[in-house]
C-alpha positions in Angstrom: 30.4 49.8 0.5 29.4 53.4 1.6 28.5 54.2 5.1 24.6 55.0 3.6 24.8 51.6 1.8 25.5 49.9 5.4 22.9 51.6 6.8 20.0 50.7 4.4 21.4 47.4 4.6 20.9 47.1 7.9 17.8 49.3 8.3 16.4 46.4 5.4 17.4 43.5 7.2 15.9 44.9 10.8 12.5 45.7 9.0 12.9 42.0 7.7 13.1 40.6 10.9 10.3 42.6 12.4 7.7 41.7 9.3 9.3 37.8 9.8 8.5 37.6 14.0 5.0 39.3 13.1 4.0 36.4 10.8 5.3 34.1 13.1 3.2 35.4 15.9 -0.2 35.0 13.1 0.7 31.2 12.7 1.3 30.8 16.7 -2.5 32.5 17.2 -3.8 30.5 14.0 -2.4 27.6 15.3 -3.3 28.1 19.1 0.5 27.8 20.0 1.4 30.8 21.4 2.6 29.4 24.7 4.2 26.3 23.1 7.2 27.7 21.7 6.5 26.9 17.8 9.6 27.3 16.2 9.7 28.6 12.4 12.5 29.0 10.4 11.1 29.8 6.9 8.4 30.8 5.2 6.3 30.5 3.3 3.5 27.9 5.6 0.3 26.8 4.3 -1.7 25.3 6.9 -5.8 24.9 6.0 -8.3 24.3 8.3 -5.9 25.4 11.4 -9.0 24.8 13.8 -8.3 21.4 13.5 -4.7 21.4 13.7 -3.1 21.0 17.3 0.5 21.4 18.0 2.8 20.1 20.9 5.6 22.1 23.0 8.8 23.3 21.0 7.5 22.1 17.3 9.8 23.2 14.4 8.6 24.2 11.4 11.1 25.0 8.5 9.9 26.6 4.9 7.2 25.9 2.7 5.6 23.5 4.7 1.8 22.6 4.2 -0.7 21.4 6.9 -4.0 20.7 5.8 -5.9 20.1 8.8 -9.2 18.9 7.3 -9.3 15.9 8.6 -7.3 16.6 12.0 -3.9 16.9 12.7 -2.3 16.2 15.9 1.8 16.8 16.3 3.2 15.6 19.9 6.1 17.4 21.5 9.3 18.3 19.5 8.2 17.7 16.1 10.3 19.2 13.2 8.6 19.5 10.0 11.7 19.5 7.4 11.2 22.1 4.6 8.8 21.0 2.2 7.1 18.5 4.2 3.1 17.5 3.6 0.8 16.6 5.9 -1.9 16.0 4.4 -5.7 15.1 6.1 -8.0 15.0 3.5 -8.5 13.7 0.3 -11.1 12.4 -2.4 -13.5 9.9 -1.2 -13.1 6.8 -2.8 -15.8 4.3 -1.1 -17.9 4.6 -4.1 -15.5 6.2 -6.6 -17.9 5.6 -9.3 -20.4 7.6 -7.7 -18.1 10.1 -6.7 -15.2 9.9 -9.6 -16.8 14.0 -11.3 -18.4 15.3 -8.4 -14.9 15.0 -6.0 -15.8 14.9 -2.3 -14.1 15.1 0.2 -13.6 13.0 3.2 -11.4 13.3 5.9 -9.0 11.2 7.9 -6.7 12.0 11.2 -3.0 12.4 11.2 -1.4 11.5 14.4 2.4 12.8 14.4 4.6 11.6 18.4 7.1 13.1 20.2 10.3 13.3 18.3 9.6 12.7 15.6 11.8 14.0 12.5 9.9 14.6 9.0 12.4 15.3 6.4 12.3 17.1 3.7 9.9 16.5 1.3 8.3 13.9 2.7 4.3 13.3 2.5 2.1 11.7 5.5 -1.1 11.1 4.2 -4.6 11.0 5.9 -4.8 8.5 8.7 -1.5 7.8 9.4 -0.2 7.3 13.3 3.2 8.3 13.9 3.1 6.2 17.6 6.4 5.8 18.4 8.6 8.3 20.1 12.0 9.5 18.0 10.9 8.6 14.8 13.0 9.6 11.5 11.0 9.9 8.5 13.5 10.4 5.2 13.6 13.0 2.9 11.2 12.2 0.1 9.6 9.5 1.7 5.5 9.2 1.3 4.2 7.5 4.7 1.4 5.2 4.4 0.5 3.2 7.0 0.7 3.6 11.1 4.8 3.5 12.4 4.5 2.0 16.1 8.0 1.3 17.0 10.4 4.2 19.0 13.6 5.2 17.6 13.2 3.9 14.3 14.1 5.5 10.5 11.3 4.7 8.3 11.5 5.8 4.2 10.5 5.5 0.7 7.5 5.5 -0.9 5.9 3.7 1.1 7.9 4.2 4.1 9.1 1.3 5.9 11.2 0.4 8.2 15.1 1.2 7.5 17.1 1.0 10.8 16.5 0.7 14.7 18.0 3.1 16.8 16.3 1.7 19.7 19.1 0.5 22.2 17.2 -1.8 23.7 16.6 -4.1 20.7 
């Protein structure tokens, strides 16, 4: 490779970072984070309805991860979203589907996300779920459910439940 080559290289990759930190500094105001130390490594993020998202100290977010804060979102400290994670809020009412089953609203339903916890990749948390516990492991793929109360646990498949304890005191 030419000198000129090396330098356009270069010149490329520096404009690539620059363009990369600035969109990271949108989702840190969008999200309100700016003095939390959101970490992003990957884009694209979709996150609707950011008002209602709230985000802990030193939260990871990898690429193409989607937020839809509709219903609320709350993620403690030192969260990692795993590329192509869903969190999810909101969904179709179904408390009178028949009623409800062509016209589509929409209702929504808070997601609760602790400290630690791990979301792999790919996995879904759907409206109302409670991550409670502290150092939780959520697989790759996995579709969560229902509340997880219990620290230092892996919890996965679809629906997630409990795989393995790595809670010393148990």
């Amino acid at each position: 490779m030419n000198i000129y080559k090396k330098i356009r290289v270069v010149a490329t990759n520096e404009l690539k970072k620059k363009v990369f930190h600035l969109r990271v500094n949108k989702y840190r105001k969008i999200l309100n984070a700016q003095d939390k130390n959101l970490l992003v490594y990957g884009e694209p993020l979709v996150i609707k309805e950011p008002q209602n998202v709230t985000v802990g100290n030193n939260c990871r977010f990898n690429e193409h991860v989607f937020i839809h804060g509709g219903g609320g979102v709350t993620l403690g400290d030192n969260v990692t979203l795993s590329a192509y994670t869903k969190v999810i809020s909101w969904s179709y009412d179904t408390n009178d589907w028949e009623s409800n089953y062509i016209k589509k609203d929409h209702v929504g339903n808070p997601i609760y996300i602790g400290d630690g916890t791990w979301v792999g990749a790919g996995a879904i948390i759907l409206p109302g779920v409670k991550i409670t516990g502290k150092g939780v492991i959520v697989a790759a793929g996995s579709v969560v459910t229902g509340d997880i109360n219990e620290d230092f646990v892996l919890v996965g498949g679809t629906p997630a439940k409990k795989l393995k304890s790595y809670n010393k005191a148990q």
